[in-house]
ZAKE-896880 format. One record per residue (C-alpha): residue number from 1; residue in three letters; x, y, z. Coordinates in pm, whole numbers, plus 50000, padded with zeros to 5 digits. Layout:
ZAKE-896880
+-----+--------+-------+-------+-------+
| num | residu |     x |     y |     z |
+-----+--------+-------+-------+-------+
| NUM |    ALA |     X |     Y |     Z |
...
+-----+--------+-------+-------+-------+
//
This chain:
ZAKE-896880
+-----+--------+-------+-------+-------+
| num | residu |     x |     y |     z |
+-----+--------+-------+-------+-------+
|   1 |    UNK | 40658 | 35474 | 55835 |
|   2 |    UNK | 40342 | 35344 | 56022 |
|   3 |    UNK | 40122 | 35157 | 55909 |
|   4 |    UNK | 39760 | 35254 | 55943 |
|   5 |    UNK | 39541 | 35048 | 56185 |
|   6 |    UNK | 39283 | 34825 | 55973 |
|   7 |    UNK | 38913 | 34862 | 56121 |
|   8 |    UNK | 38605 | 34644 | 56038 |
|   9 |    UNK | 38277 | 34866 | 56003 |
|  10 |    UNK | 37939 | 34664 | 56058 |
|  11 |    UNK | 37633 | 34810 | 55971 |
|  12 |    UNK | 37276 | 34737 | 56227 |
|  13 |    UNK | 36935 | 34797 | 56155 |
|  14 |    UNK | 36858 | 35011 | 56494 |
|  15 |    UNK | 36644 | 35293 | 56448 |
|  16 |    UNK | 36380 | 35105 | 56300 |
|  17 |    UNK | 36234 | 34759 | 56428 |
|  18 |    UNK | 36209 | 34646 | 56004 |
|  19 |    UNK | 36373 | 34832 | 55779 |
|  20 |    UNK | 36203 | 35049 | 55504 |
|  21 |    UNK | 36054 | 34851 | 55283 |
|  22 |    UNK | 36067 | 34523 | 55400 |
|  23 |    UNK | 35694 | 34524 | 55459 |
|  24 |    UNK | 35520 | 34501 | 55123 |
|  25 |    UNK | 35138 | 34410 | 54977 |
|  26 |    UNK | 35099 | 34126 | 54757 |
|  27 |    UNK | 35169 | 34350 | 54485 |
|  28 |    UNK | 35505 | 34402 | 54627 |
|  29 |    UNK | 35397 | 34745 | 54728 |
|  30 |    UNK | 35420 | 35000 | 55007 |
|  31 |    UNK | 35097 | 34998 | 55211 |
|  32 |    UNK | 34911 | 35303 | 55232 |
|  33 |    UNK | 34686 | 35200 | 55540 |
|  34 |    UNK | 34805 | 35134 | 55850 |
|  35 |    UNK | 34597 | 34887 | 55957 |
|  36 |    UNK | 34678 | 34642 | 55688 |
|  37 |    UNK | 35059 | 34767 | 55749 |
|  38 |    UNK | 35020 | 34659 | 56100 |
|  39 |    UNK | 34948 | 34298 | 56026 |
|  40 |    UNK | 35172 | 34245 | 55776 |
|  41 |    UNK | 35469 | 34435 | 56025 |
|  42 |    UNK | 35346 | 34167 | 56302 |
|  43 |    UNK | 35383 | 33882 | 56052 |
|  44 |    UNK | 35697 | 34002 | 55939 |
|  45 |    UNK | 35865 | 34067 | 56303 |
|  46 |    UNK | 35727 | 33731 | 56438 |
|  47 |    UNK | 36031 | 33560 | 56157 |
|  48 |    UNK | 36295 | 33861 | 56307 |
|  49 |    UNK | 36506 | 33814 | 56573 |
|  50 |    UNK | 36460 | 34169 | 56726 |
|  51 |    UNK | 36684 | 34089 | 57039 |
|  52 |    UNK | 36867 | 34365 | 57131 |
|  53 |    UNK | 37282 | 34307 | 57084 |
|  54 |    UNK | 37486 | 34299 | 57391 |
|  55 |    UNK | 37718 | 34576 | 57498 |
|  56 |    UNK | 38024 | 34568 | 57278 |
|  57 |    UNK | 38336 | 34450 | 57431 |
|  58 |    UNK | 38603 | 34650 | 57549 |
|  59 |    UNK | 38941 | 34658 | 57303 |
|  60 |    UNK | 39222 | 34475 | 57411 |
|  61 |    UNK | 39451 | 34605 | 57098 |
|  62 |    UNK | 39643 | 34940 | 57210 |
|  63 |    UNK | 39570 | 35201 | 57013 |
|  64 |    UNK | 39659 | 35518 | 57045 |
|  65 |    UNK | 39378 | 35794 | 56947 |
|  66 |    UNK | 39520 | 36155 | 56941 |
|  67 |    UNK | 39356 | 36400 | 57116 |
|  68 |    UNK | 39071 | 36608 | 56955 |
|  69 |    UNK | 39045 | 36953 | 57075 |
|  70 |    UNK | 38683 | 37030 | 57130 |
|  71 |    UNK | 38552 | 37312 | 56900 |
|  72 |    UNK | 38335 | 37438 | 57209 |
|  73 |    UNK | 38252 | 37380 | 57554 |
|  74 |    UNK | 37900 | 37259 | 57587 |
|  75 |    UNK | 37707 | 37120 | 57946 |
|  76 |    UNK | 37449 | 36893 | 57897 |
|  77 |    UNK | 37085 | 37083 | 58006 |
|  78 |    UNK | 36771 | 36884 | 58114 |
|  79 |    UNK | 36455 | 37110 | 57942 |
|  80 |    UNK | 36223 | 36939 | 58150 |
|  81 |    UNK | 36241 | 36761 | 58468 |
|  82 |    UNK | 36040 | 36464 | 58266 |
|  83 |    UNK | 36328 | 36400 | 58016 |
|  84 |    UNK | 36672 | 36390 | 58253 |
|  85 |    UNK | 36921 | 36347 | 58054 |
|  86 |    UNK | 37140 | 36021 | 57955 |
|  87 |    UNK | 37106 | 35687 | 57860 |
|  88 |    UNK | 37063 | 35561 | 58242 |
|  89 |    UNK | 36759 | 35739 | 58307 |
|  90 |    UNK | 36604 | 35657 | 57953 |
|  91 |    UNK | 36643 | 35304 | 58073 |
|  92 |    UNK | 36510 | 35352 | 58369 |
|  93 |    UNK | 36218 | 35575 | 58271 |
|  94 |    UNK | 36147 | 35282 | 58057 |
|  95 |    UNK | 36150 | 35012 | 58264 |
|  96 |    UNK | 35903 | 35223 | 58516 |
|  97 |    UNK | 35706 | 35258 | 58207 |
|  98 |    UNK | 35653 | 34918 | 58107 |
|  99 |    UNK | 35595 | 34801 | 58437 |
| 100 |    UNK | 35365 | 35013 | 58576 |
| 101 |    UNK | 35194 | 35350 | 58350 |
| 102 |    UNK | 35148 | 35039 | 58103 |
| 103 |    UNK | 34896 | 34906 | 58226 |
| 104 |    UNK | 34661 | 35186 | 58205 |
| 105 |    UNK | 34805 | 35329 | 57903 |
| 106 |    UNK | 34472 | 35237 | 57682 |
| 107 |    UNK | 34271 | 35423 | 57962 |
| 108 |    UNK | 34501 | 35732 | 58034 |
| 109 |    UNK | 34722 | 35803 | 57713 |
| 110 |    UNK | 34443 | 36069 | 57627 |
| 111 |    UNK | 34428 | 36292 | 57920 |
| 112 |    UNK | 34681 | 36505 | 57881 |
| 113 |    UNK | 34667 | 36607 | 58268 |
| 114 |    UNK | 34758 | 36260 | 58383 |
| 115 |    UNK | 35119 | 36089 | 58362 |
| 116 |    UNK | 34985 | 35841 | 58129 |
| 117 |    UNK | 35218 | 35830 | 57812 |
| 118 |    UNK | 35563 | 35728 | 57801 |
| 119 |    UNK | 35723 | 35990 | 57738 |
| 120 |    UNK | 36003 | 35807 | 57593 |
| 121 |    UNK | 35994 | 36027 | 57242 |
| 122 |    UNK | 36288 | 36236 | 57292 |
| 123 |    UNK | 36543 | 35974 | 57333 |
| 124 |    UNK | 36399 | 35770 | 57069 |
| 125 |    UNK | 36430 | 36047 | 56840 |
| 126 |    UNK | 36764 | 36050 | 56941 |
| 127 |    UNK | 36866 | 35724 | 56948 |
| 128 |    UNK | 36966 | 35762 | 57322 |
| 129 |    UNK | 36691 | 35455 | 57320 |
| 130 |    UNK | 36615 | 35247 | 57036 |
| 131 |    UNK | 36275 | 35066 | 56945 |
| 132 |    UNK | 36421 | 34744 | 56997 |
| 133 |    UNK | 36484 | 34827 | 57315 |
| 134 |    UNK | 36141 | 34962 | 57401 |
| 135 |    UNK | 35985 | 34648 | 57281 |
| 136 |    UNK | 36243 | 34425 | 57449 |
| 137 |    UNK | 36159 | 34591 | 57792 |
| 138 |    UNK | 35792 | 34568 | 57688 |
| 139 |    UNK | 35749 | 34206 | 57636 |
| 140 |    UNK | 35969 | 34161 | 57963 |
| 141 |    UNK | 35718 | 34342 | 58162 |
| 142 |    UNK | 35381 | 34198 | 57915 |
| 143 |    UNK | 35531 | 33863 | 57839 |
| 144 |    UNK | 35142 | 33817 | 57686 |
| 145 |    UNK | 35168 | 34157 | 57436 |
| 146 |    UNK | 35144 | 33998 | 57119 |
| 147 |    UNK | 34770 | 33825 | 57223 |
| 148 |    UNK | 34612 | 34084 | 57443 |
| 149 |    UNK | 34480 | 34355 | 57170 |
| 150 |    UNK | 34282 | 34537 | 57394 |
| 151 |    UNK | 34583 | 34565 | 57655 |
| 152 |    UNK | 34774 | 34897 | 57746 |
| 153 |    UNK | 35082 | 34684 | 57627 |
| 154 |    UNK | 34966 | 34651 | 57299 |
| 155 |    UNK | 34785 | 34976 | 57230 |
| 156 |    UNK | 35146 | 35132 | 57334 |
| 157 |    UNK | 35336 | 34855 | 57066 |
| 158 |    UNK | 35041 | 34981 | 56817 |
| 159 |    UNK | 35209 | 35350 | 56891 |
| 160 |    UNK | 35550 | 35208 | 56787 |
| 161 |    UNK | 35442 | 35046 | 56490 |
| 162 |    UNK | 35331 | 35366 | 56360 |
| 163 |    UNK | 35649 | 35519 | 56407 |
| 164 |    UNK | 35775 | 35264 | 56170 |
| 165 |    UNK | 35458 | 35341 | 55942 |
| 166 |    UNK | 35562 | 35687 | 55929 |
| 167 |    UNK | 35986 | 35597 | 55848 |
| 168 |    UNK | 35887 | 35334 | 55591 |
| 169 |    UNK | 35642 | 35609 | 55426 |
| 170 |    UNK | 35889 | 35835 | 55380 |
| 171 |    UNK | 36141 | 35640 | 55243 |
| 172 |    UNK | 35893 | 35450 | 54970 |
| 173 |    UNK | 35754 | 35771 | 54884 |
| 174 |    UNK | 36030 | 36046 | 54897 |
| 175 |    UNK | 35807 | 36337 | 54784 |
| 176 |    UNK | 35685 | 36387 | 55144 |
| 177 |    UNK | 36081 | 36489 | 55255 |
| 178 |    UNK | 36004 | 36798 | 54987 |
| 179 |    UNK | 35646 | 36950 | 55118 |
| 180 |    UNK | 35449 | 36755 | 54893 |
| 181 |    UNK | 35112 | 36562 | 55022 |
| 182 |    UNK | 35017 | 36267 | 54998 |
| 183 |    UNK | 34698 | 36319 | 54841 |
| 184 |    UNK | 34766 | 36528 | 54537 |
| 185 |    UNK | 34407 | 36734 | 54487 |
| 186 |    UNK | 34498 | 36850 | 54858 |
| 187 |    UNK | 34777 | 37077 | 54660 |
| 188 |    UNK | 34518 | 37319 | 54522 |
| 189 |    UNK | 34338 | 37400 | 54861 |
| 190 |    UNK | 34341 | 37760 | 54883 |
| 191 |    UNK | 34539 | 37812 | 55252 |
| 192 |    UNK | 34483 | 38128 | 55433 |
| 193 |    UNK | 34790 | 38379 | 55380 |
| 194 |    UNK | 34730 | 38526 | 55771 |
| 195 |    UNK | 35055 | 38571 | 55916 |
| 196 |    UNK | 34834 | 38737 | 56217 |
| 197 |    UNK | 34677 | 38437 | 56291 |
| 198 |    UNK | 34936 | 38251 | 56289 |
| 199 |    UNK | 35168 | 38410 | 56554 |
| 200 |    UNK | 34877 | 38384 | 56775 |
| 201 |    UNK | 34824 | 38021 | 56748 |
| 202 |    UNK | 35199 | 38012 | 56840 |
| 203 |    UNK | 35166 | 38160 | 57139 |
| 204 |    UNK | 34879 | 38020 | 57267 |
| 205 |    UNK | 34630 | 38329 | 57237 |
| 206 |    UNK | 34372 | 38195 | 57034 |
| 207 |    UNK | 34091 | 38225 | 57314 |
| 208 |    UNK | 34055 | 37819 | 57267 |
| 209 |    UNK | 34208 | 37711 | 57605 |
| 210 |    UNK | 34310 | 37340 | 57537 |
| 211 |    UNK | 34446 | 37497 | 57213 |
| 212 |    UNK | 34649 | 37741 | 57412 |
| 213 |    UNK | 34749 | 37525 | 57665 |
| 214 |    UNK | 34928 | 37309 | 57438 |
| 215 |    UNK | 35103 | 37557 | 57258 |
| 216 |    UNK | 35223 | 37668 | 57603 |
| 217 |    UNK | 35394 | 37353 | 57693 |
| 218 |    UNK | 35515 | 37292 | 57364 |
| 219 |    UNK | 35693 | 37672 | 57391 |
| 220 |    UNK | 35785 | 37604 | 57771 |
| 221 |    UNK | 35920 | 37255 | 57775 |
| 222 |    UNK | 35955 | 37148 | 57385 |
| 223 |    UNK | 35744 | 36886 | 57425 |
| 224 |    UNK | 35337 | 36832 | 57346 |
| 225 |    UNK | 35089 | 36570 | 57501 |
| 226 |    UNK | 35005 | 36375 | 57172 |
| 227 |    UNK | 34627 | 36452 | 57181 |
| 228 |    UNK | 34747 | 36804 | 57233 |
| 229 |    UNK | 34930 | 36784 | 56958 |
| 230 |    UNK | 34640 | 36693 | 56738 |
| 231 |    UNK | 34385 | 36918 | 56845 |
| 232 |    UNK | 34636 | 37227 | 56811 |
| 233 |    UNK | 34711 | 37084 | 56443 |
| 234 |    UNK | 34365 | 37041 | 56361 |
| 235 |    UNK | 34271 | 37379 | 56473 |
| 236 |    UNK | 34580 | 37581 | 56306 |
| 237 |    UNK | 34466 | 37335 | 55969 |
| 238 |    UNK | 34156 | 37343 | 56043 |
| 239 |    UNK | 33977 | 37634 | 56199 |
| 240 |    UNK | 34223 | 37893 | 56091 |
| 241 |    UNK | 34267 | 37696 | 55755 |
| 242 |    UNK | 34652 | 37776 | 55764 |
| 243 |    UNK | 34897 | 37550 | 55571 |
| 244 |    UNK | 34975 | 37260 | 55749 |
| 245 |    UNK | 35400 | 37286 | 55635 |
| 246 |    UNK | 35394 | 37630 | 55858 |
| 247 |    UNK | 35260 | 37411 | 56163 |
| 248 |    UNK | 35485 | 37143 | 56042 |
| 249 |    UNK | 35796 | 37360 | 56063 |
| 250 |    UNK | 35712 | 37502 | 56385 |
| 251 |    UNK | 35670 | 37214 | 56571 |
| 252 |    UNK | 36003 | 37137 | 56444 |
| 253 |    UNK | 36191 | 37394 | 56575 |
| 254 |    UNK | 36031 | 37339 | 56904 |
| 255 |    UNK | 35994 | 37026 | 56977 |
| 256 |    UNK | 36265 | 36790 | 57165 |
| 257 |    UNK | 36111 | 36485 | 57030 |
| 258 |    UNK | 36079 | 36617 | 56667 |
| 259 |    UNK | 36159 | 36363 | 56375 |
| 260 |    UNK | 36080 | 36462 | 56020 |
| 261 |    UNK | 35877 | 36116 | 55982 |
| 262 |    UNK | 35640 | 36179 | 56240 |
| 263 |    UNK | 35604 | 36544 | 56211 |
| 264 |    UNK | 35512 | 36506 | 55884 |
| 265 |    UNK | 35291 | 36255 | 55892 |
| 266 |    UNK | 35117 | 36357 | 56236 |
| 267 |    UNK | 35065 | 36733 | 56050 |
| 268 |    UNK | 34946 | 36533 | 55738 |
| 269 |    UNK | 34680 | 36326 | 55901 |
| 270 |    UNK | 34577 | 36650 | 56104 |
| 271 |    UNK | 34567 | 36842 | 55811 |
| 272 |    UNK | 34355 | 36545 | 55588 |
| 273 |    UNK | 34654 | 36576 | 55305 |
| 274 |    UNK | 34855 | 36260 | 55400 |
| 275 |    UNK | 34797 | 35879 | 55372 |
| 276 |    UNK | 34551 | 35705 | 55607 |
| 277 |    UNK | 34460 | 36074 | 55679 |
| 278 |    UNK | 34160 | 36202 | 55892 |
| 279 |    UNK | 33853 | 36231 | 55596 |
| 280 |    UNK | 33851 | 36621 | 55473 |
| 281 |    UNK | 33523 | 36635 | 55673 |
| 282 |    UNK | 33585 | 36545 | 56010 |
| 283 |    UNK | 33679 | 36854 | 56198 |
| 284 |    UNK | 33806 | 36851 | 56558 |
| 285 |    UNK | 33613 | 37067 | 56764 |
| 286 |    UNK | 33852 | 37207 | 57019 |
| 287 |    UNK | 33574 | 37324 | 57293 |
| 288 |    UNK | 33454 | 36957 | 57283 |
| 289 |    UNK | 33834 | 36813 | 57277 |
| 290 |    UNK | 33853 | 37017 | 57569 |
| 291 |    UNK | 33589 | 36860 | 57756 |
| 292 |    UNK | 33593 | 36536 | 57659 |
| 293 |    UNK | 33996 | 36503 | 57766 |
| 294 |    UNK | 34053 | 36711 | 58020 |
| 295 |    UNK | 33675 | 36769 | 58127 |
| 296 |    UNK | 33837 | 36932 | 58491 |
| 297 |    UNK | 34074 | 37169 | 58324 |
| 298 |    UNK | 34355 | 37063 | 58518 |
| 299 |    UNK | 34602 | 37059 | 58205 |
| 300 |    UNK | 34454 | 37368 | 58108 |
| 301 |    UNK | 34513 | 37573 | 58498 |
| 302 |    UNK | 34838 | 37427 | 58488 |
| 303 |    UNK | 34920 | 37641 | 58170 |
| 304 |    UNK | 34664 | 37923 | 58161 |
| 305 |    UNK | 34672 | 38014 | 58530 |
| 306 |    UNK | 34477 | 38294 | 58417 |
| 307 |    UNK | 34164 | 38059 | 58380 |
| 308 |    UNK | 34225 | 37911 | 58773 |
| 309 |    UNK | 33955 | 38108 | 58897 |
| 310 |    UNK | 33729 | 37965 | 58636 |
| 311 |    UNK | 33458 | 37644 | 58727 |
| 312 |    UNK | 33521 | 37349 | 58579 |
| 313 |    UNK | 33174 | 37385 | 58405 |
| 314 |    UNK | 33367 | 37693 | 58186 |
| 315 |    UNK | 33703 | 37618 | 58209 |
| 316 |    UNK | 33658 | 37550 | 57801 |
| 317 |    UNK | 33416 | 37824 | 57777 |
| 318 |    UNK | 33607 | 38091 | 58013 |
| 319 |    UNK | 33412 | 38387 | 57841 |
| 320 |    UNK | 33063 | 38241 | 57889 |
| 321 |    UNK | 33139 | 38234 | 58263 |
| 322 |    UNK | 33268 | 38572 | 58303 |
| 323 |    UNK | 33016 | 38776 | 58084 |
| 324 |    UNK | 32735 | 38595 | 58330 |
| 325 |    UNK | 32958 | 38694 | 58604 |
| 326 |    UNK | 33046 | 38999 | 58480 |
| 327 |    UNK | 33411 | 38959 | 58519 |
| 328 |    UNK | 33735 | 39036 | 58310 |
| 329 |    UNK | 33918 | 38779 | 58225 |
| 330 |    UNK | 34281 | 38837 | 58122 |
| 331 |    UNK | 34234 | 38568 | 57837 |
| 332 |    UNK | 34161 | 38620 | 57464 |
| 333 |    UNK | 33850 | 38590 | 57358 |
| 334 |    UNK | 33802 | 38334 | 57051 |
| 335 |    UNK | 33976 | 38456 | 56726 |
| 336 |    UNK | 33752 | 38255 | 56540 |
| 337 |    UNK | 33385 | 38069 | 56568 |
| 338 |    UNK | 33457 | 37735 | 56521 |
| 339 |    UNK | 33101 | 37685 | 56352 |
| 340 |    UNK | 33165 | 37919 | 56083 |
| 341 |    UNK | 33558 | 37829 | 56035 |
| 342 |    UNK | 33420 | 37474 | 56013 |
| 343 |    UNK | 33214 | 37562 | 55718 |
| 344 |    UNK | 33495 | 37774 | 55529 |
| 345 |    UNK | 33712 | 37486 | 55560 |
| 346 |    UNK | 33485 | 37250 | 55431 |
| 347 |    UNK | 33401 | 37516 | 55118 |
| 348 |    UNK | 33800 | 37540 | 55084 |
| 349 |    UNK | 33837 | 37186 | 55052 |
| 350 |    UNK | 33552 | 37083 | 54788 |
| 351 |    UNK | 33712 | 37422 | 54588 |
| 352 |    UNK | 34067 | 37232 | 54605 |
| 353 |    UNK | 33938 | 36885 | 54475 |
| 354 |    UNK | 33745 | 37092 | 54233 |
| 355 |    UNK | 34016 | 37288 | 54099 |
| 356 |    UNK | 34240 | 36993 | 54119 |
| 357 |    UNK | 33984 | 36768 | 53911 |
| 358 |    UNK | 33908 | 37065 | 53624 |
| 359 |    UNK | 34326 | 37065 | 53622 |
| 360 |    UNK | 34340 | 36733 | 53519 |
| 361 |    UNK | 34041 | 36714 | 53301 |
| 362 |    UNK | 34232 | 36992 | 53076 |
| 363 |    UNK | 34548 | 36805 | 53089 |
| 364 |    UNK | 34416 | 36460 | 52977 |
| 365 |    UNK | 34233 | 36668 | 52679 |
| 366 |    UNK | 34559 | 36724 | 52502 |
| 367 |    UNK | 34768 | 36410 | 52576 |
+-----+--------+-------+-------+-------+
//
């Protein structure tokens, strides 16, 4: 009879740069900030040796694998020409990265129309790349990373640190796997039910162009520009005052790059319902997102080309352009009034907390 072969299984911390809770208060605590988070994490990965591990070597025993018969052909498919496919071109993508788009990545990681983010997301969420890799290649490139705050280099590591904000979150405080917010009174907000709203801001038709443009790429290429991504949350949460999970979930059926972790807590900060969240009251307004980001419309014409025709003066404004003109535009005109949305939001909010507070009042009375 033969014997079985005897393997040795090692387990690596790789998807993380610290594992989940390794980085605690004084109180022995999760953080709920992330700037306090942050410098504790740097503290704490100054005493780790977060060199990546070489290449395994190859196996000299013979062994003799049977073959597995594949359940299905497959072919590997690029989406988008910006995320080729395989561990080759992550690396090198990465090394271009941290070498050169670094350097202005302070500057340019907010205009969605320039090539100024890494774009490294999808194979991070992956694992065709791991952090420790990223931050490896980083410090090769920005030797000086660690004492340069107000460096590209650093406002990029500041982006990886709260990826590991978000995984160490989720793990502390599990209830955010099943729906649940972070700040409890946000539970009794009274979400709009409109399904018709909703399918619009899906598919980009909610007369708001940097709205729409977003939701366009996301739909074409599964991927969003990160300010994108927070303007089109903030408006669905926002302006249309639609529960954040249904944005949540959507995003995660379209998105390349998707991780639970960061979905979540992206969608909760957008929404004001998650830790370290936007305050309740600060709305994004997504005609002056518009302008300030992408103030030439180039990211917008390159997704509406039914706004090319319009100046860059109304390229966030189409409507205002063509009523002076006197011209049909083959582009919604604004579902909502952001002014007025703003203020039903803000009323929607104080009724939550309210509702939330007279909950707990009645509660307490009897216990």
């Amino acid at each position: 009879m033969m014997q079985p072969h005897l393997f040795h299984i090692y387990a690596f911390d790789d998807a993380l740069l610290l594992p989940p809770k390794s980085v605690k208060n004084q109180n022995g605590k999760m953080y709920k900030i992330y700037t306090p988070f942050r410098h504790a994490f740097l503290s704490r990965l100054a005493l780790t040796d977060f060199q990546s591990l070489p290449k395994p070597k190859p196996r000299t025993q013979n062994i003799t694998i049977e073959k597995i018969t594949s359940l299905f052909e497959y072919t590997v498919i690029n989406i988008a020409p910006n995320f080729p496919a395989g561990e080759f071109a992550a690396l090198k993508k990465l090394e271009k990265f941290c070498h050169d788009i670094v350097q202005h990545y302070q500057e340019h990681r907010d205009i969605p129309a320039l090539d100024g983010t890494s774009q490294l997301s999808p194979y991070l969420a992956i694992g065709v790349l791991s952090p420790r890799q990223c931050l490896n290649q980083l410090i090769a490139k920005n030797p000086q990373v660690f004492n340069t705050i107000n460096s590209g280099s650093f406002t990029w590591l500041n982006e990886l640190i709260w990826r590991e904000f978000y995984h160490h979150l989720l793990v502390t405080f599990p209830g955010l796997c099943c729906h649940q917010p972070f700040i409890p009174w946000t539970q009794c907000i009274p979400w709009s039910t409109s399904k018709i709203y909703f399918e619009i801001w899906k598919k980009g038709l909610t007369g708001y162009p940097i709205v729409d443009a977003g939701m366009r790429q996301l739909n074409a290429i599964g991927w969003m520009h990160n300010r994108v991504r927070m303007i089109s949350a903030s408006f669905l949460t926002k302006d249309l005052l639609i529960n954040w999970r249904l944005g949540e979930k959507y995003f995660m059926q379209q998105l390349i790059d998707g991780t639970l972790a960061a979905n979540n807590g992206g969608w909760q900060w957008a929404a004001s319902t998650g830790v370290d969240a936007s305050p309740w009251f600060r709305i994004f307004n997504p005609t002056t997102q518009g302008k300030k980001f992408d103030p030439q419309g180039k990211f917008v014409r390159a997704w509406l080309p039914e706004l090319r025709v319009v100046p860059d003066k109304y390229i966030h404004t189409p409507h205002e352009w063509a009523t002076k003109n006197r011209i049909a535009l083959n582009y919604p005109t604004p579902i909502v009034n952001h002014q007025h949305a703003r203020l039903i939001t803000l009323n929607a909010f104080k009724t939550g907390k309210l509702k939330h507070s007279t909950i707990y009042l009645k509660y307490h009375k009897y216990f």
